[in-house]
C-alpha positions in Angstrom: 241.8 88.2 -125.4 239.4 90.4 -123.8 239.7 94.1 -125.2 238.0 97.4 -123.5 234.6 98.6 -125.6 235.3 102.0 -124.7 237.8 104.1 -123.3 238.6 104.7 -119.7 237.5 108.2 -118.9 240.3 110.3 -117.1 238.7 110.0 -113.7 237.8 106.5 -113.4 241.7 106.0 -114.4 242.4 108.8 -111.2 240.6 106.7 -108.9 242.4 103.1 -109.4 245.4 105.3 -109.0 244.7 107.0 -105.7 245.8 103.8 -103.9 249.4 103.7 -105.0 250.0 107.0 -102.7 249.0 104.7 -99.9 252.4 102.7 -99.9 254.4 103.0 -96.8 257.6 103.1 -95.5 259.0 99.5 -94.1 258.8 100.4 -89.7 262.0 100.7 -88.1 262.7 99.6 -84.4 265.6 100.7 -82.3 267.9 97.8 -81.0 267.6 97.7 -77.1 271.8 96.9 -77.0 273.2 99.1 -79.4 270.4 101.7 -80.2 270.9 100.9 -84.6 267.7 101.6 -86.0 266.6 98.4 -87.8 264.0 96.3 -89.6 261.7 95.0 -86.6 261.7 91.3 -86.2 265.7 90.9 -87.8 269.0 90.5 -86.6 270.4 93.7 -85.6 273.2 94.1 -87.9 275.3 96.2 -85.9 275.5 94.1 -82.8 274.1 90.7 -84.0 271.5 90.7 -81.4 267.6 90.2 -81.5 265.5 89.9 -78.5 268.0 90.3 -75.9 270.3 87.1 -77.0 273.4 87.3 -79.5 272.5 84.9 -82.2 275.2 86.7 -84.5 278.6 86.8 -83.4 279.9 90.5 -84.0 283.4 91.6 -83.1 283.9 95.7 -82.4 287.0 96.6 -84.7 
């Protein structure tokens, strides 16, 4: 296996880790029946509906 000559200085370690603060939160839609915030392009799981049509079946207890 390949093995580093030399150590990684401190800064050249900083600077492959400066990306991971770039991660972002997953974007949330609101459904146009119910108003549930959800994952865009799913199923709303409240009201079973996605892009105006019921595809689930969802009964209000």
């Amino acid at each position: 296996m390949a093995v580093p000559k030399r150590k990684q200085s401190h800064a050249r370690t900083n600077k492959r880790r400066s990306n991971n603060s770039k991660l972002t939160a997953p974007t949330m839609v609101k459904c146009s029946k119910c108003g549930e915030y959800n994952l865009t392009h799913r199923v709303c799981s409240a009201c079973g509906y996605y892009a105006d049509k019921q595809i689930v079946n969802k009964e209000n207890a």
